[in-house]
N, C-alpha and C positions, 0 to 999 in steps of 0.2 A: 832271221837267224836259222839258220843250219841244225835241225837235231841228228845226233849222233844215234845211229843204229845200235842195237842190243843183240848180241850171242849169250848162248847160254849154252857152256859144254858142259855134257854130261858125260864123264869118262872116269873110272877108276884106278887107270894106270896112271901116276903122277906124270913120268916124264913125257907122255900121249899129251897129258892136257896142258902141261907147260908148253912143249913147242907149238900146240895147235893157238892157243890162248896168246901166247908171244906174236905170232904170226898174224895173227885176226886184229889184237892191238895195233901194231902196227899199221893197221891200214884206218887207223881212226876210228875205231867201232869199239864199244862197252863189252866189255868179256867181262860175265858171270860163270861160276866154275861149282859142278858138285861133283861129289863123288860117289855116290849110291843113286836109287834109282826114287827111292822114298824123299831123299833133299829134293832131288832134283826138280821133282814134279814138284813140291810145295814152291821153291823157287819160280819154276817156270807159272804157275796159277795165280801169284803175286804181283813178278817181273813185268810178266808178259811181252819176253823178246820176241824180238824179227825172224830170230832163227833157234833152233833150239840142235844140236849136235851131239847126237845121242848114240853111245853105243849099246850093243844089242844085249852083251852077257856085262851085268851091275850087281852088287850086293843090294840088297832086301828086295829089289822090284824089276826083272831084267826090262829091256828096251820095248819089249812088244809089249808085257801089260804096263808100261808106264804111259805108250801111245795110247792104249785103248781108257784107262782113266784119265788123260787128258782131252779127250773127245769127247766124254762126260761134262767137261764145261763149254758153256757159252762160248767164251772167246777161244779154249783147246781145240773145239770144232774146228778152225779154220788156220790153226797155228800150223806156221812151214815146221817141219821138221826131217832132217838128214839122220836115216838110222842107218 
């Protein structure tokens, strides 16, 4: 059986994460979707997608310290992520 890859965007502008999120479904892959930078990382430390799709400027946590407390875990160490 086949498992289905996991994204997880993290983007604040809605209609950024609807067409990115549209676009990535489509291609058969789990889109999880936050909108700050504090969800995002709980999500992603939980989730633990394949890919993580981060923008740089977020409310409460922007893009760089949310990479750098994701490298604080175990599995954050080695998670892809597109900032």
């Amino acid at each position: 059986m086949k498992t289905l890859k996991k994204v997880l965007i993290i983007e604040d502008e809605e209609s950024l994460s609807t067409v990115l999120a549209d676009k990535i479904r489509a291609e058969g892959v789990n889109v999880l979707t936050a909108r700050d930078g504090k969800i995002g990382l709980e999500i992603a430390l939980k989730e633990h997608p394949d890919l993580i799709w981060l923008d740089f400027m977020l409310p409460t946590m922007n893009g760089i310290e949310l990479t750098k407390e994701l490298r604080k875990d175990p599995w954050g160490k080695t998670a892809c992520v597109i900032l």
